[in-house]
N, C-alpha and C positions, 0 to 999 in steps of 0.2 A: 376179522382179518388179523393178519399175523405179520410178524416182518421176520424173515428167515435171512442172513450173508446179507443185511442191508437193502433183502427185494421184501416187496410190500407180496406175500403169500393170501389166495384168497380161496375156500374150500367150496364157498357159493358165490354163482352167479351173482347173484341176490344186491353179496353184499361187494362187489363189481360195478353195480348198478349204481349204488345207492354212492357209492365213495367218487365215478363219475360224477354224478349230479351235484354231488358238494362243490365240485373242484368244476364244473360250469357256474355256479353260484357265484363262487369267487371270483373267477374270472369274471363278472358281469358286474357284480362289486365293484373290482379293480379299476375294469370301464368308466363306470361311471363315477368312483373316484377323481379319475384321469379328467375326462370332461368338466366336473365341480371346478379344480381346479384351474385347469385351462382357461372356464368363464369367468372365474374370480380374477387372475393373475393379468388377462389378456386388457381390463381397462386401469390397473396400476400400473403396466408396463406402458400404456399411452400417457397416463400421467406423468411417468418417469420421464419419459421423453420431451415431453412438451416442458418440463421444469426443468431437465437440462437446457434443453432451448433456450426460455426464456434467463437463463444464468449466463448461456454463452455470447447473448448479447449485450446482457448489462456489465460483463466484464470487460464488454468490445468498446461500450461507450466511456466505462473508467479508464480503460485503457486509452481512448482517447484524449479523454477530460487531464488525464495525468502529464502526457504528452504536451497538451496546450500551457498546462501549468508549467512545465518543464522549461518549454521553451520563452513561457513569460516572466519566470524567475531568473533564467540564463541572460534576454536581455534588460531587467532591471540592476542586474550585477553589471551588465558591460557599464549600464546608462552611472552606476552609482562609482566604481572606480574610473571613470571617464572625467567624470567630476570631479572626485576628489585630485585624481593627477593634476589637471587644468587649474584646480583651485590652489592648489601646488605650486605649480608654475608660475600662476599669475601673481598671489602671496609673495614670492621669492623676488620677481621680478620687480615687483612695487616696495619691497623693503629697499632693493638697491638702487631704485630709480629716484627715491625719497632722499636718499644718502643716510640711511641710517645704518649702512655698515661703513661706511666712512665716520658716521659719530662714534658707531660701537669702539673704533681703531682708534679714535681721539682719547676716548674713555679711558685709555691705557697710558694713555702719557699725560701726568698732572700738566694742566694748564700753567704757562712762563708768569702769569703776572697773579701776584695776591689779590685775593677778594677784598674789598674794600667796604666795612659795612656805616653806613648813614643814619645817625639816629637824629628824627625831628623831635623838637620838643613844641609843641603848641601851649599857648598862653592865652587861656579865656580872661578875659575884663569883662568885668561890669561896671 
């Protein structure tokens, strides 16, 4: 066989014949290529599926999990500045309920009378 402007030239039958039967070969090849394939690919592609799966719902249950944390860190923050403001409050209110900002206000003006200091002297006998 010959290849003449790109066409495949053939002077016998023969070899007509013979250049079919290769190119049913391959084709049959190809085939069964195709199928190998197919049965190889067809229980990785269930795998694959079944492992997204099993991914899309362990990311459904962090996503939950995240969510409960979320909202039990959100209210330990109300419960912890709730506290602290109160403890605030009540602090401030018990410093001036005490009159220790009445002392503090004293604090600034020296007291009118002098200190007056006392010394004992004790005397043991025997």
């Amino acid at each position: 066989m010959q290849i003449n402007n790109g066409k495949l030239v053939s002077k016998d039958c023969n070899d007509w014949d013979i250049s079919q039967q290769r190119n049913e070969t391959l084709i049959k090849q190809y085939q069964d290529l195709e199928l190998k394939i197919a049965t190889i690919t067809q229980p990785q592609e269930s795998m694959y599926v079944e492992e997204t799966n099993t991914i899309k719902v362990s990311l459904q249950k962090f996503d939950t999990r995240l969510i409960g944390l979320e909202n039990t860190v959100s209210n330990y923050l109300k419960q912890f500045l709730l506290t602290n403001i109160c403890g605030i409050i009540g602090m401030s209110i018990l410093w001036f309920w005490t009159g220790d900002a009445h002392h503090f206000n004293d604090c600034k003006n020296p007291p009118k009378k002098p200190a007056v200091s006392v010394q004992l002297h004790h005397h043991l006998s025997r």
